[in-house]
C-alpha positions in Angstrom: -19.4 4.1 23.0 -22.3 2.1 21.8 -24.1 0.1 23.9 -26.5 -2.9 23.3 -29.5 -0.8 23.9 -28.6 1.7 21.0 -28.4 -0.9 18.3 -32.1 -2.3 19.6 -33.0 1.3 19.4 -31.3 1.6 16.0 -33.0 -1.6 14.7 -36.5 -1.0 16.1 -39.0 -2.3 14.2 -41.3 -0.2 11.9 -44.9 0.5 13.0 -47.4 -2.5 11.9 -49.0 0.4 10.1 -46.6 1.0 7.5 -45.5 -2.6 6.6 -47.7 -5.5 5.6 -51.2 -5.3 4.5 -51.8 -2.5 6.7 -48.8 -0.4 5.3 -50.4 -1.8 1.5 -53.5 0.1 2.7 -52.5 3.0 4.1 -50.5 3.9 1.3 -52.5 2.8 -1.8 -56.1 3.0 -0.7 -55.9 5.2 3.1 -53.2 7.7 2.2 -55.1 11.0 2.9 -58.8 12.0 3.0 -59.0 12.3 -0.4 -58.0 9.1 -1.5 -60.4 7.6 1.7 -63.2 9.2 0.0 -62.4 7.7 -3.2 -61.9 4.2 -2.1 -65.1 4.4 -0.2 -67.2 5.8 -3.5 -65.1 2.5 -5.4 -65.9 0.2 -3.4 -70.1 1.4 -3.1 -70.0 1.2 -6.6 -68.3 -2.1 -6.9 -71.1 -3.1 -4.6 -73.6 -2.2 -6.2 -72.5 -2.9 -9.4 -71.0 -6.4 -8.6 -73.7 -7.8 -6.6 -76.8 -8.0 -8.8 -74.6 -9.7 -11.6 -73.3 -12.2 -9.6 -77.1 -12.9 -8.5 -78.0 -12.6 -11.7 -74.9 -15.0 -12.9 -75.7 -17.7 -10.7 -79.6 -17.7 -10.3 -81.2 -16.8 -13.6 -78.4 -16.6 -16.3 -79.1 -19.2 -18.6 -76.0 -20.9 -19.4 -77.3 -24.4 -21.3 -76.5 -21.5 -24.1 -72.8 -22.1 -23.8 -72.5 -25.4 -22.3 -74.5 -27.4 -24.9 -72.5 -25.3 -28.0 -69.3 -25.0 -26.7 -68.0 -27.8 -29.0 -69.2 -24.8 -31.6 -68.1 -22.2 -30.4 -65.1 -23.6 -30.3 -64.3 -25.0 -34.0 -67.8 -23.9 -35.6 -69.0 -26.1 -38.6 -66.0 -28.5 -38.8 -67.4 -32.2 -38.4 -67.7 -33.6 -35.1 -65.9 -36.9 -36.0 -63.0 -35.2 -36.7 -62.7 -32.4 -33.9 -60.0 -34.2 -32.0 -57.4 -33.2 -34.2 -58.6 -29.6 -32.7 -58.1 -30.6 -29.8 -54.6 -32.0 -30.1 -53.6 -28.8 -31.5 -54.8 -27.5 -28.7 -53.0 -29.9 -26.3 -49.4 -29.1 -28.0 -50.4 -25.6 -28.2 -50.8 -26.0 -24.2 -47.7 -28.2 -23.4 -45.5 -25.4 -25.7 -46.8 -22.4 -23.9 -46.6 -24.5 -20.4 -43.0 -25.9 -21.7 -41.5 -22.1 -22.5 -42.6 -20.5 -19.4 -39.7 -22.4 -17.5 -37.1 -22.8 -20.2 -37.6 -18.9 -21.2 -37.3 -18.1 -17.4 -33.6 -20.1 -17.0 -30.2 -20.1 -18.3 -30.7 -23.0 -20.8 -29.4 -21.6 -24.3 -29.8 -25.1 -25.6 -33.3 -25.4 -24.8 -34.3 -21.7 -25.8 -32.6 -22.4 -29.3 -35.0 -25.9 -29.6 -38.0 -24.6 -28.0 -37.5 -21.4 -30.7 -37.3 -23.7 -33.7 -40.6 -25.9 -32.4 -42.0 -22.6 -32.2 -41.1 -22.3 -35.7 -42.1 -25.7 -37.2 -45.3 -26.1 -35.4 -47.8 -23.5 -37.7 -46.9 -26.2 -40.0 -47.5 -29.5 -38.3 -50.5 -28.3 -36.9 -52.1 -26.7 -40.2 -51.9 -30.1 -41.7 -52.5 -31.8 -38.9 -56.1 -29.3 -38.9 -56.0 -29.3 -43.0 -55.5 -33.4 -43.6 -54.5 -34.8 -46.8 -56.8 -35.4 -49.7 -57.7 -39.4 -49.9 -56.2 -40.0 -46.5 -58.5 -42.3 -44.5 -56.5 -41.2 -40.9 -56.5 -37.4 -41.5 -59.0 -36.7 -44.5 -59.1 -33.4 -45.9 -61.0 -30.8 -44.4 -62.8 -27.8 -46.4 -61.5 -24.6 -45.7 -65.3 -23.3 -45.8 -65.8 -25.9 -42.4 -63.3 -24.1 -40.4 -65.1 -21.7 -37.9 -65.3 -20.8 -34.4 -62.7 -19.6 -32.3 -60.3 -21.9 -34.4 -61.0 -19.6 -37.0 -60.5 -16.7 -35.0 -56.9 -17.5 -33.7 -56.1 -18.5 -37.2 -56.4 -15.2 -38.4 -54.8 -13.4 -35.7 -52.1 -16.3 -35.6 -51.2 -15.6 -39.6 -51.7 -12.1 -39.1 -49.0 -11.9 -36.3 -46.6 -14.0 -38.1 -47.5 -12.5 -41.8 -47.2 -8.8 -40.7 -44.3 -8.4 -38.6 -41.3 -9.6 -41.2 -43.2 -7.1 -43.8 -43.5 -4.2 -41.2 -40.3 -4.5 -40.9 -39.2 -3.9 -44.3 -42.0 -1.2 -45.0 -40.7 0.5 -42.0 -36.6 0.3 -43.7 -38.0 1.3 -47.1 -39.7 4.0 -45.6 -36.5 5.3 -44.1 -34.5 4.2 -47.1 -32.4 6.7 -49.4 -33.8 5.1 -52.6 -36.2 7.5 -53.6 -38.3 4.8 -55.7 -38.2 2.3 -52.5 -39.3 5.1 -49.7 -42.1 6.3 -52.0 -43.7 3.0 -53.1 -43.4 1.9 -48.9 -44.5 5.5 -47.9 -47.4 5.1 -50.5 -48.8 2.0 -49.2 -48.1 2.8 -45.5 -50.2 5.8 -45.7 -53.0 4.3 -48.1 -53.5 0.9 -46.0 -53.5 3.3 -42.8 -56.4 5.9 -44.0 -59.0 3.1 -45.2 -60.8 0.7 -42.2 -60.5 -2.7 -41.7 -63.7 -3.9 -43.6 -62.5 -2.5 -46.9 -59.1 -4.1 -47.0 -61.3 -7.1 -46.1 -64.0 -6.0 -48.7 -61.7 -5.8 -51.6 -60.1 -9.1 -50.4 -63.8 -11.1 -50.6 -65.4 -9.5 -53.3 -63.1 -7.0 -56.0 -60.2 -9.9 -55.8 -62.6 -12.6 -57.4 -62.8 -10.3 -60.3 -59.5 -10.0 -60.6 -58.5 -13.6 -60.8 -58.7 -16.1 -64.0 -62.0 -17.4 -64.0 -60.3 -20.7 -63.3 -58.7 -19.4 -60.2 -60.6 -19.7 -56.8 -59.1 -18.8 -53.5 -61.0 -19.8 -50.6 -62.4 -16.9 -47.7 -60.1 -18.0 -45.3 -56.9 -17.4 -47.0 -58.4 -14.1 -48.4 -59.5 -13.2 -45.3 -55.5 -14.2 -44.2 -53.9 -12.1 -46.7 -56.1 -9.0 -45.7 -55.2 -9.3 -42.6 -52.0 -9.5 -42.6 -51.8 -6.7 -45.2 -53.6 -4.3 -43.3 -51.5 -5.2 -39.9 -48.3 -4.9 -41.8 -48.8 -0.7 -42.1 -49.7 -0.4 -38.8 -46.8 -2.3 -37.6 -44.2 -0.2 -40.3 -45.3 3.3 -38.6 -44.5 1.5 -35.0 -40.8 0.1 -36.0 -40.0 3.2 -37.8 -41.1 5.0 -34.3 -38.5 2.7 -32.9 -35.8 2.9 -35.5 -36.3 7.0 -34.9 -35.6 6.5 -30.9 -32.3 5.0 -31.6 -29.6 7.7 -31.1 -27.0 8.6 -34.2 -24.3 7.3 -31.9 -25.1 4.0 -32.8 -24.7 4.2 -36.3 -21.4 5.8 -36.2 -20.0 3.0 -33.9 -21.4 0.3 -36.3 -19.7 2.5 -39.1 -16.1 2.4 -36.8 -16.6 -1.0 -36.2 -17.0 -1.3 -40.4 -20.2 -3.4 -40.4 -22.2 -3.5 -43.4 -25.6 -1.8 -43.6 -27.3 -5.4 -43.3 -25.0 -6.0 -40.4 -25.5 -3.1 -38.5 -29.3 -3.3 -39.0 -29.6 -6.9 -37.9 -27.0 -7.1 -35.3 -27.2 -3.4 -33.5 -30.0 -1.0 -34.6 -33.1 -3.3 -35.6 -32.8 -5.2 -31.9 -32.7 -2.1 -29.8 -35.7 -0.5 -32.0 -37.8 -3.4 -31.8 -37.2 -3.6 -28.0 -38.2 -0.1 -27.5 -41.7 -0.3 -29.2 -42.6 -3.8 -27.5 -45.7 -2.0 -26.0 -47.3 -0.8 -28.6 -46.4 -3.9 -30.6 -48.1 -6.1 -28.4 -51.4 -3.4 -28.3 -51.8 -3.9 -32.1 -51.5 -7.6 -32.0 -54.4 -7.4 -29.2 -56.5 -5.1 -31.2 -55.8 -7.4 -34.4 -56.9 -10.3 -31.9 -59.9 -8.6 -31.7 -60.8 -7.4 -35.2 -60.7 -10.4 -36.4 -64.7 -10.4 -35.6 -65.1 -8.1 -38.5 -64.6 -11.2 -40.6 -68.3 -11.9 -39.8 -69.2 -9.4 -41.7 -67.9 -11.3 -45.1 -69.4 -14.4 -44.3 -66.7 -16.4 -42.3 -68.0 -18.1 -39.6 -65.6 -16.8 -36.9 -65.7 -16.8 -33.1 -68.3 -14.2 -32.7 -70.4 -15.1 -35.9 -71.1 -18.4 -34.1 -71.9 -17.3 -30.7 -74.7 -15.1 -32.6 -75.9 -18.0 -34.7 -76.5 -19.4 -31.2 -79.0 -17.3 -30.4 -81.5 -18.0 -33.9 -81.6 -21.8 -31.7 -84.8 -22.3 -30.2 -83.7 -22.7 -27.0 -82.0 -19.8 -26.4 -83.8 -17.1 -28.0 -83.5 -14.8 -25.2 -79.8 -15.8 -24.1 -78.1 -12.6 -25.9 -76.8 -11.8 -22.1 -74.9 -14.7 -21.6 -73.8 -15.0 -24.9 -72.0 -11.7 -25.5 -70.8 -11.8 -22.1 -68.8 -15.5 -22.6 -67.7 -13.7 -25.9 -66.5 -10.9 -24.0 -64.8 -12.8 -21.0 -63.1 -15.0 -24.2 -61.6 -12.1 -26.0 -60.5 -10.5 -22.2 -58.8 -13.9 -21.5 -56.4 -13.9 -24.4 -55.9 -10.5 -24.6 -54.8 -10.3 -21.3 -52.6 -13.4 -21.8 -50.7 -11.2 -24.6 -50.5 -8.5 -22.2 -48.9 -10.0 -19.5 -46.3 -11.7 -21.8 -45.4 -8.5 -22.9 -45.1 -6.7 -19.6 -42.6 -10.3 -18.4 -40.7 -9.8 -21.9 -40.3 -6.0 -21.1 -39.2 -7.1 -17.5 -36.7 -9.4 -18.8 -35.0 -7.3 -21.7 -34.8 -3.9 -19.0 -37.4 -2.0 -20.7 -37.8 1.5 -19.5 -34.9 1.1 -17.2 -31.8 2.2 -16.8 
């Protein structure tokens, strides 16, 4: 027979030791000798590492380097009567981002459909809205050559994102296509576009494509630079679908088959969606890394994100500011990288991800 003083015996509480932020350390950081010694040699260093930059940070760093030329750093050369309309993009951009994080999150189909297709229509609205109109007086047109900064920077990676993924996806199904002519011709570029760097795709876009064109024909750097980019992004992005297409077991291509679905039908409705879930991770890490190649851009004379925090230091003022500088640039590209990554980790959460 049981007896009140079995169950309290049965429910007794666990040790303070193993639950808590004592259990948290005891297992992470405490767990055996080893790990103690480890922790202990982490946290020295972190000491000693951490310390003298945060004196440094708050007592000598000279940041009148960012604070006066943030404005520039920001949207570079475009004119300074006009740089609200950056900052309304920036303010939708915001409100979207702020807006998804709940409707994503819930049940509301309606509301994921709407948000998806202001996701969808807003590249637009904002590119004019950044662009202007030629012999408007309320949004005048803007040169192309003005935009800079990091408005130039997400530009790139924005178009590049957008630009690359709907051809990686058909590279990666003409590479896996029975159509001799159609797999060799994506095969072909895939492996050309993959075995050159970056600055040569963005080389030939600045300088042999000129020479190509009608003399008549001029194509501003940004929209070359555009085009490169996306170009070069789209082989990288083939090789990772096709990874994903391979993952997908035969099985699911004969039940499309039973089910008597076209090949367009079974691509779009059964194999493409479980590919391009599987190979979300390394997705997302070449949008990151195409985030931050964008800074090779500099090299072809656009005036992009890191271009301008160097031009900073040729001011008089801050000759000897290369510390602060590089270090905002580097806590900038860290910040949105990061954002990226943590999407992705929620969107693996949510779609099950490496779980069974």
């Amino acid at each position: 027979m049981t007896t009140a003083t079995d169950i309290n015996t049965a429910y007794e509480a666990p040790p303070r030791t193993e639950v808590g932020v004592l259990g948290w350390l005891k297992h992470h950081l405490f767990g055996s000798w080893f790990d103690t010694i480890l922790t202990i040699l982490s946290l020295g260093l972190l000491y000693v590492v951490l310390v003298p930059s945060m004196r440094w940070a708050v007592t000598k760093a000279n940041w009148r380097a960012i604070t006066t030329n943030i404005l520039i750093l920001i949207h570079g050369p475009y004119p300074q009567t006009q740089n609200y309309r950056v900052f309304i993009a920036i303010g939708l951009l915001v409100v979207m981002g702020s807006v998804s994080l709940f409707i994503y999150r819930g049940e509301n189909v309606r509301g994921r459909r709407t948000m998806t297709i202001i996701w969808a229509v807003s590249p637009f609205f904002i590119w004019y809205l950044l662009a202007g109109f030629k012999g408007s007086s309320f949004l005048p047109l803007i040169e192309y050559s003005k935009w800079g900064g990091l408005l130039l920077s997400f530009i790139l990676a924005i178009f590049g994102i957008l630009a690359s993924f709907p051809i990686g996806v058909l590279l990666a199904l003409g590479r896996q296509s029975d159509m001799p002519i159609i797999k060799w011709m994506s095969t072909v570029y895939i492996e050309v576009v993959r075995g050159v760097p970056f600055i040569t795709v963005l080389f030939m876009a600045q300088v042999m494509l000129p020479l190509i064109l009608p003399p008549d024909v001029r194509v501003a750097g940004m929209f070359r630079a555009m085009v490169a980019t996306a170009l070069f992004s789209a082989a990288y992005l083939a090789e990772n679908v096709r990874g994903g297409l391979q993952a997908i077991p035969r099985g699911q291509y004969e039940a499309a088959d039973a089910l008597g679905l076209s090949t367009f039908q079974q691509m779009y409705f059964i194999i493409m969606p479980q590919a391009l879930r599987t190979v979300i991770p390394p997705i997302v890490g070449q949008f990151i890394g195409l985030f931050k190649d964008t800074s090779l851009v500099a090299i072809v004379g656009l005036l992009d994100f890191l271009n301008v925090s160097q031009s900073i230091l040729s001011q008089a003022g801050f000759l000897g500011a290369q510390k602060e500088v590089y270090l905002f640039a580097a806590l900038v590209y860290f910040v949105f990288s990061f954002a990226m990554s943590s999407a992705s980790i929620r969107l693996e959460k949510q779609l099950g991800v490496g779980q069974r």
